[in-house]
KEDREN-748609 format. One record per atom (N, C-alpha, C): residue number from 1; x negated, y negated, z; atom name. Coordinates in steps of 0.05 Angstrom, whole numbers. Example, Ala and Ser with C-alpha at 12.3 -4.5 7.8 and 13.67 -1.06 7.14 Angstrom:
<pts>
[pt 1; [-264; 114; 156]; N] [pt 1; [-246; 90; 156]; CA] [pt 1; [-264; 66; 156]; C] [pt 2; [-257; 45; 142]; N] [pt 2; [-273; 21; 143]; CA] [pt 2; [-258; -1; 157]; C] 
</pts>
This chain:
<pts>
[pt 1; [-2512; -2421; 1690]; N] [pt 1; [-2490; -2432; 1676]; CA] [pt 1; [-2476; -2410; 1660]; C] [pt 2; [-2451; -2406; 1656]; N] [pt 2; [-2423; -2396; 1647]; CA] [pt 2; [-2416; -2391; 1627]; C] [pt 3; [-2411; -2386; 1615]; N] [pt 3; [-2384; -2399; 1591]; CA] [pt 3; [-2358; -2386; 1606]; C] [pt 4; [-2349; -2409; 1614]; N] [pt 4; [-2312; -2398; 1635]; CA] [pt 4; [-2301; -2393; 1612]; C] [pt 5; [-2293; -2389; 1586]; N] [pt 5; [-2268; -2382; 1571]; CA] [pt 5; [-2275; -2354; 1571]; C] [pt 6; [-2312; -2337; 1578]; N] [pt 6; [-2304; -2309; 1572]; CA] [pt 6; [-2291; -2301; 1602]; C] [pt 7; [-2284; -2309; 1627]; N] [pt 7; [-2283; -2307; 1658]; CA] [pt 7; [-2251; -2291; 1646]; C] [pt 8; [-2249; -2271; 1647]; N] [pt 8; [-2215; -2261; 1648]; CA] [pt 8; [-2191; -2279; 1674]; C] [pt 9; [-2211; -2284; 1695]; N] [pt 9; [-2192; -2302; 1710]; CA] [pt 9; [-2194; -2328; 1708]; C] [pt 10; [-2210; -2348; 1687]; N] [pt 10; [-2203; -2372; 1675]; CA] [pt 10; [-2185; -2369; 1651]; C] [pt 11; [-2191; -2344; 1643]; N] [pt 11; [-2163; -2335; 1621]; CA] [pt 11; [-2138; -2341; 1633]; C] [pt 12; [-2127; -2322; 1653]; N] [pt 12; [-2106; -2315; 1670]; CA] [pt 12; [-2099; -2337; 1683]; C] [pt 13; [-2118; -2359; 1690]; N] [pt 13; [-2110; -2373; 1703]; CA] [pt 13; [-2093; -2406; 1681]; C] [pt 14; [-2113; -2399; 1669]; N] [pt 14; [-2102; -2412; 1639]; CA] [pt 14; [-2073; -2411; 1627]; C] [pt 15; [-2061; -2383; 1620]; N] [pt 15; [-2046; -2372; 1619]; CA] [pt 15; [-2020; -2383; 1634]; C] [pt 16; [-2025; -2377; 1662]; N] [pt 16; [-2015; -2397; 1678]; CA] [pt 16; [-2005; -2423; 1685]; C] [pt 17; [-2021; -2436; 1678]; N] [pt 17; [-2018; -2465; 1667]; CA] [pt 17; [-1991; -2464; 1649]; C] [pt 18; [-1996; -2461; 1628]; N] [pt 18; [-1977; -2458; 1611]; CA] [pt 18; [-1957; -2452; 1611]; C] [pt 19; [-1953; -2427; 1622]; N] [pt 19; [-1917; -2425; 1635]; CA] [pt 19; [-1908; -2437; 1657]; C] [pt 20; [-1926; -2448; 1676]; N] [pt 20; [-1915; -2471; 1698]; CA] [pt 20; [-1908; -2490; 1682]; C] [pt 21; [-1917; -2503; 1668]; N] [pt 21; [-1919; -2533; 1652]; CA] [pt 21; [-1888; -2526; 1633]; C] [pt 22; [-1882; -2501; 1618]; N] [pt 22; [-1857; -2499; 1611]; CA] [pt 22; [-1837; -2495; 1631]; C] [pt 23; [-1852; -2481; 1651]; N] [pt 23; [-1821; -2469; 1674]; CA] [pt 23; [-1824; -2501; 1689]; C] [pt 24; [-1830; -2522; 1688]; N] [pt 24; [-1824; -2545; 1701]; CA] [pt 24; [-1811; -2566; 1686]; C] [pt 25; [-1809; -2559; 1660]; N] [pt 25; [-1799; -2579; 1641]; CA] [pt 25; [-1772; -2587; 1652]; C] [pt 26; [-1760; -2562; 1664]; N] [pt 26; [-1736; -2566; 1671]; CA] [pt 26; [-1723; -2579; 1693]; C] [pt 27; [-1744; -2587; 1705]; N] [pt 27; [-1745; -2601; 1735]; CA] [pt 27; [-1725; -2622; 1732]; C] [pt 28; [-1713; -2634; 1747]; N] [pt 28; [-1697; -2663; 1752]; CA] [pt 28; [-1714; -2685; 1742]; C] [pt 29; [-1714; -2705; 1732]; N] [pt 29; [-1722; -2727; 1715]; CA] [pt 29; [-1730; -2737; 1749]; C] [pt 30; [-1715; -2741; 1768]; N] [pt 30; [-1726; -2750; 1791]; CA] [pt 30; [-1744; -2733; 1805]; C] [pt 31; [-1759; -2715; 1793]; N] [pt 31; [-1782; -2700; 1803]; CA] [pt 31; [-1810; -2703; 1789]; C] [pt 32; [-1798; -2723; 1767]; N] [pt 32; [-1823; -2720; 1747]; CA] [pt 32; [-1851; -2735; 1764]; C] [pt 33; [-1853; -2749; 1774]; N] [pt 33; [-1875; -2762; 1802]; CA] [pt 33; [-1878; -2746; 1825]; C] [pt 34; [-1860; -2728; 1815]; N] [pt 34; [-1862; -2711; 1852]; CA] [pt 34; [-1865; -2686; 1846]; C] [pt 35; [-1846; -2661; 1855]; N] [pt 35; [-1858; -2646; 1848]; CA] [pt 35; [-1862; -2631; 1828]; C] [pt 36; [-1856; -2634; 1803]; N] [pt 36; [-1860; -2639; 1772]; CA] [pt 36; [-1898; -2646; 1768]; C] [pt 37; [-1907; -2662; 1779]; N] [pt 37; [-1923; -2670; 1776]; CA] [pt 37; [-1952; -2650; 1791]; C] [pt 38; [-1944; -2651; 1817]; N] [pt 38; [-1955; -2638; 1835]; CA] [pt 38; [-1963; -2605; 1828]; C] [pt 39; [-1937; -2595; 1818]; N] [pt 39; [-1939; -2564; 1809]; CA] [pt 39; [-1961; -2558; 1795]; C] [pt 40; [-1954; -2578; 1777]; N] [pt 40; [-1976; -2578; 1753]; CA] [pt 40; [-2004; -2586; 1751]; C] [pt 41; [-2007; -2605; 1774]; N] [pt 41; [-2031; -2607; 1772]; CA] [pt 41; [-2042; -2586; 1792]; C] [pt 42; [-2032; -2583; 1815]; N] [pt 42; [-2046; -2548; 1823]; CA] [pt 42; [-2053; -2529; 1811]; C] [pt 43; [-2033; -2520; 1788]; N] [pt 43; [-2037; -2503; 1774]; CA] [pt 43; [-2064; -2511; 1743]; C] [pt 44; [-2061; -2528; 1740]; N] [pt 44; [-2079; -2537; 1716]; CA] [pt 44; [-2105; -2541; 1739]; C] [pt 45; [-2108; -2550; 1763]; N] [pt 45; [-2138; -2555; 1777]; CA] [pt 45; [-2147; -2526; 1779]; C] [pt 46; [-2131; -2501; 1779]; N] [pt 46; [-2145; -2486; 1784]; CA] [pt 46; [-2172; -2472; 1763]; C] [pt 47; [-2161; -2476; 1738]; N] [pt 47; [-2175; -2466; 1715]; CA] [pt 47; [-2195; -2492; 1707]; C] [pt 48; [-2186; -2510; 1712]; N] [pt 48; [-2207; -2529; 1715]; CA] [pt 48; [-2235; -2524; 1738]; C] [pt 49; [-2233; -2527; 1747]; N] [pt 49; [-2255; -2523; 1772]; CA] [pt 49; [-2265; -2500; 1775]; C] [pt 50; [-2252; -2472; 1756]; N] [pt 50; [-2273; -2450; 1747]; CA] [pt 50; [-2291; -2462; 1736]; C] [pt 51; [-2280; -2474; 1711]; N] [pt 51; [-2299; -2485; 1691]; CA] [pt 51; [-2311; -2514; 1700]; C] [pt 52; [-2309; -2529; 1722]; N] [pt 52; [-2326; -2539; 1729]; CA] [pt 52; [-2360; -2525; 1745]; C] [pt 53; [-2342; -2504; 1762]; N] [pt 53; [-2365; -2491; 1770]; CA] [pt 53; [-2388; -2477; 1743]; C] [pt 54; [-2377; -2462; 1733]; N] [pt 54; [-2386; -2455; 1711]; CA] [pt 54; [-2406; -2473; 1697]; C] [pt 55; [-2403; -2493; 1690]; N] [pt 55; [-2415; -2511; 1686]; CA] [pt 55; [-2441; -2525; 1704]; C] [pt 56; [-2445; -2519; 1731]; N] [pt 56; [-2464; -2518; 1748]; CA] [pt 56; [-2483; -2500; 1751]; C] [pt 57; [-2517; -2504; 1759]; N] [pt 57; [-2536; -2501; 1755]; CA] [pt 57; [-2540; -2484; 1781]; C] [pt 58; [-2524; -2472; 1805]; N] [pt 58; [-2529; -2458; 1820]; CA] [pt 58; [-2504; -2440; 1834]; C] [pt 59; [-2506; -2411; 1837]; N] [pt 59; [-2489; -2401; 1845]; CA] [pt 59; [-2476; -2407; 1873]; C] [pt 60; [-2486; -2434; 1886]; N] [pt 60; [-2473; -2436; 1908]; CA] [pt 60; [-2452; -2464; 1905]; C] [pt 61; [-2468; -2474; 1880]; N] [pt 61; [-2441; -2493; 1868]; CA] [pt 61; [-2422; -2476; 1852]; C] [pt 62; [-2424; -2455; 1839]; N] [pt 62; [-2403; -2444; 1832]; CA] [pt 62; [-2388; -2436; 1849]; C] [pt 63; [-2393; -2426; 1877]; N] [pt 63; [-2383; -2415; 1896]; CA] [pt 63; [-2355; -2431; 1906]; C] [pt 64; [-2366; -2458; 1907]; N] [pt 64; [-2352; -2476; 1915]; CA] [pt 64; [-2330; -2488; 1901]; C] [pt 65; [-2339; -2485; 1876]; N] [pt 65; [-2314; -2489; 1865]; CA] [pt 65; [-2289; -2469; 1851]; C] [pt 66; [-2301; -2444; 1859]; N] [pt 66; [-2280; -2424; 1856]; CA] [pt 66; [-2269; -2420; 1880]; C] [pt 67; [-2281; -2435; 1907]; N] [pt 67; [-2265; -2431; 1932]; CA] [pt 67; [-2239; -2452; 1920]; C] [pt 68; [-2251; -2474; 1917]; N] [pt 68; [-2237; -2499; 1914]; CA] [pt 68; [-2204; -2487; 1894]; C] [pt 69; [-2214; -2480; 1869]; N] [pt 69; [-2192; -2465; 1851]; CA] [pt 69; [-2177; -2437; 1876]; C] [pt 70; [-2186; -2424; 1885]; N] [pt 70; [-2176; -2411; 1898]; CA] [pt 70; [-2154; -2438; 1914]; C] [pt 71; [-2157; -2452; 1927]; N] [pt 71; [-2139; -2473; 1951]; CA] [pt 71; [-2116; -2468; 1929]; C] [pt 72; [-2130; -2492; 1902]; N] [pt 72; [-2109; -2497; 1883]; CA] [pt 72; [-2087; -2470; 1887]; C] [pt 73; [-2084; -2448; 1878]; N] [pt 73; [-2069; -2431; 1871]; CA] [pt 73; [-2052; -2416; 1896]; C] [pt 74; [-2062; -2431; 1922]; N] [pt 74; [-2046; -2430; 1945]; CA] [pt 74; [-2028; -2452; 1947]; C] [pt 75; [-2031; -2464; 1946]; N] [pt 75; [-2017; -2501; 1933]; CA] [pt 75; [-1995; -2493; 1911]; C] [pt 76; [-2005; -2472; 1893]; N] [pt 76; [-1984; -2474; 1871]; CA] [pt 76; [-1963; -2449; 1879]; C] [pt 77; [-1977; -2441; 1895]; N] [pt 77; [-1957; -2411; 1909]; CA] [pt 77; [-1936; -2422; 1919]; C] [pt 78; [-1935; -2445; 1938]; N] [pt 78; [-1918; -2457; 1961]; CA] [pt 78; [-1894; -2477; 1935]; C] [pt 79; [-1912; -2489; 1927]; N] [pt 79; [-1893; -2515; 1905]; CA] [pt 79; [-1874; -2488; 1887]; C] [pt 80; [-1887; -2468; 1879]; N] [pt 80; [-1870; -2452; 1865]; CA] [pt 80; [-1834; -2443; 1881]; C] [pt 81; [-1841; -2438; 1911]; N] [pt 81; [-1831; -2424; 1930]; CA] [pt 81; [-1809; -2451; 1930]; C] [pt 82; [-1831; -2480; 1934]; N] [pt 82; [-1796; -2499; 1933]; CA] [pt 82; [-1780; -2507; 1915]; C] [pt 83; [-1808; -2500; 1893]; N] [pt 83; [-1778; -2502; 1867]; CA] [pt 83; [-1754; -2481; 1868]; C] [pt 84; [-1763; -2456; 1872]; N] [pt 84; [-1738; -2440; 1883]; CA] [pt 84; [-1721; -2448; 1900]; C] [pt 85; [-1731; -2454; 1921]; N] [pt 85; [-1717; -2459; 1942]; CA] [pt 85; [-1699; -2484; 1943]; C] [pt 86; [-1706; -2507; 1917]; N] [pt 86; [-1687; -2525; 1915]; CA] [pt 86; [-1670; -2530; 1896]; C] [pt 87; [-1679; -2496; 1883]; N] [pt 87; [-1661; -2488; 1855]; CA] [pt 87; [-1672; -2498; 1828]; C] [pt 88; [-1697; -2508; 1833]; N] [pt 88; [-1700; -2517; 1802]; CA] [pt 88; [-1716; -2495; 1790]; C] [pt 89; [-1718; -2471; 1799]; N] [pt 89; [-1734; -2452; 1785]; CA] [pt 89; [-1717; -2430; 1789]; C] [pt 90; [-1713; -2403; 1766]; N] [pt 90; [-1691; -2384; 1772]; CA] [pt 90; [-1700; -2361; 1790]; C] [pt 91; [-1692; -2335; 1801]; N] [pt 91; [-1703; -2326; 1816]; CA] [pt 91; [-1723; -2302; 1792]; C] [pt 92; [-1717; -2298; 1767]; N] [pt 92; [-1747; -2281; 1754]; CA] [pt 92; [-1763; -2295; 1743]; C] [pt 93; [-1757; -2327; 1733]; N] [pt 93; [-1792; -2345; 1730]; CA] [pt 93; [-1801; -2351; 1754]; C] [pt 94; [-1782; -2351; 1785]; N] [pt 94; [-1808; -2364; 1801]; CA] [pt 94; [-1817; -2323; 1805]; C] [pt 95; [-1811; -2300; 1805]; N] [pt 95; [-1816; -2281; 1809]; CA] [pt 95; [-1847; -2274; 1790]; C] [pt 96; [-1834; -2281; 1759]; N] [pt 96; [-1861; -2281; 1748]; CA] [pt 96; [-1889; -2300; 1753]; C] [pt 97; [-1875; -2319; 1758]; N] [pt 97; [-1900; -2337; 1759]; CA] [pt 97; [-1916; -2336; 1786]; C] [pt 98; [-1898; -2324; 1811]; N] [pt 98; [-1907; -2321; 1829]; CA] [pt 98; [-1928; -2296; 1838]; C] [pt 99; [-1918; -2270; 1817]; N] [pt 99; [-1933; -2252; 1805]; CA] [pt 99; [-1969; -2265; 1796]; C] [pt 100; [-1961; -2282; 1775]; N] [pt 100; [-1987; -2285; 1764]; CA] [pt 100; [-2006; -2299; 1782]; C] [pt 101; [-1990; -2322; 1798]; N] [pt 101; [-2013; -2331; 1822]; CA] [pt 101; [-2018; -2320; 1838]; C] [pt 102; [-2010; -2294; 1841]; N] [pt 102; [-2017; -2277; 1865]; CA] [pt 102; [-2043; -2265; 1856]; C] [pt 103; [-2049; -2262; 1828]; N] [pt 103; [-2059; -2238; 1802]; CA] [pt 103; [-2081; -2259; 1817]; C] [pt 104; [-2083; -2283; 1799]; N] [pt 104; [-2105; -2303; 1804]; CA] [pt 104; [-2119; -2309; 1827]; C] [pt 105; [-2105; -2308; 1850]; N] [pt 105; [-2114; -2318; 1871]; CA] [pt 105; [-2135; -2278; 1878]; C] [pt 106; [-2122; -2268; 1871]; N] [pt 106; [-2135; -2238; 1884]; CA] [pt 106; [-2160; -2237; 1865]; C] [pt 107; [-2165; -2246; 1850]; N] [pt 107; [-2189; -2246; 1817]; CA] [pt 107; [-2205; -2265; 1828]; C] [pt 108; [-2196; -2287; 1840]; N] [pt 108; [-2216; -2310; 1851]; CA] [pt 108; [-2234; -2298; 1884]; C] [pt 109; [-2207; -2288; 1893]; N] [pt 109; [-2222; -2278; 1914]; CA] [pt 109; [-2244; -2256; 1917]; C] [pt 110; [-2240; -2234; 1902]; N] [pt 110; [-2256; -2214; 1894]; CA] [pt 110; [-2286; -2221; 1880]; C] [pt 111; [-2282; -2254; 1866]; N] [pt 111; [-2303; -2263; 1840]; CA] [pt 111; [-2322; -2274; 1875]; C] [pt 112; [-2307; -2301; 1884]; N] [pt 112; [-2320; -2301; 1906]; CA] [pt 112; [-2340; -2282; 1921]; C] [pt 113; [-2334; -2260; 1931]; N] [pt 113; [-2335; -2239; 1949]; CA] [pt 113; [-2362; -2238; 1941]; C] [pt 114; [-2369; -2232; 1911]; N] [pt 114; [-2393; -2224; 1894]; CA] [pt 114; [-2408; -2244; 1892]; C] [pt 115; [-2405; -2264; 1892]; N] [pt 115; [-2427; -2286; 1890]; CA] [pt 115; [-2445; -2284; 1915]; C] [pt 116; [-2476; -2291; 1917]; N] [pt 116; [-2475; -2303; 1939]; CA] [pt 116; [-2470; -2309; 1964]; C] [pt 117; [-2471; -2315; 1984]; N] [pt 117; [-2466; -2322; 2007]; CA] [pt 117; [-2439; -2319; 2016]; C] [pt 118; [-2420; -2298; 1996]; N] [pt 118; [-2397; -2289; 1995]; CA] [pt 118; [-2397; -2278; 2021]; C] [pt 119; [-2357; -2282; 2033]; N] [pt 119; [-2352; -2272; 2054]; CA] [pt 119; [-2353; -2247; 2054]; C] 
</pts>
């Protein structure tokens, strides 16, 4: 067992959260169920499910759920790409934010690698 708040990439991924959840405020009122909703919960499952793993009693359940947070932050790569792409995000917040999920997803992958039964 963990403590995920010292994990620099439950930090980062944390972090994250946070400026999606502001850079979506701005979304269309008719996105708030769609993808308003969706963005955010990708991006918030990811730091979640560190710290779920974390919270588990074997490194092959942690494994699993930093694969799982890893999906999340592929999920939030793409929703990021259509908020651009349908204009509701400008081209240097989806640049930054797309920056930091790149950061995360490469920290998850590498954390993976080291566990266990790692690829």
């Amino acid at each position: 067992m963990h403590n995920f708040r010292n994990l620099v990439v439950w930090q980062k991924s944390h972090e994250l959260v946070l400026r999606v959840y502001t850079a979506t405020a701005s979304y269309p009122e008719t996105e708030r169920y769609g993808l308003t909703s969706q963005t955010r919960r990708s991006a918030a499952s990811a730091p979640a499910n560190i710290a779920e793993g974390c919270g588990r009693y074997s490194r092959r359940e942690l494994r699993r759920f930093m694969t799982i947070a890893s999906g999340s932050t592929s999920e939030l790569d793409y929703q990021l790409l259509l908020g651009l792409d349908l204009g509701y995000l400008n081209e240097s917040t989806y640049a930054e934010l797309q920056k930091r999920t790149e950061e995360v997803k490469k920290m998850l992958f590498s954390y993976i690698k080291k566990l266990p039964g790692g690829e």
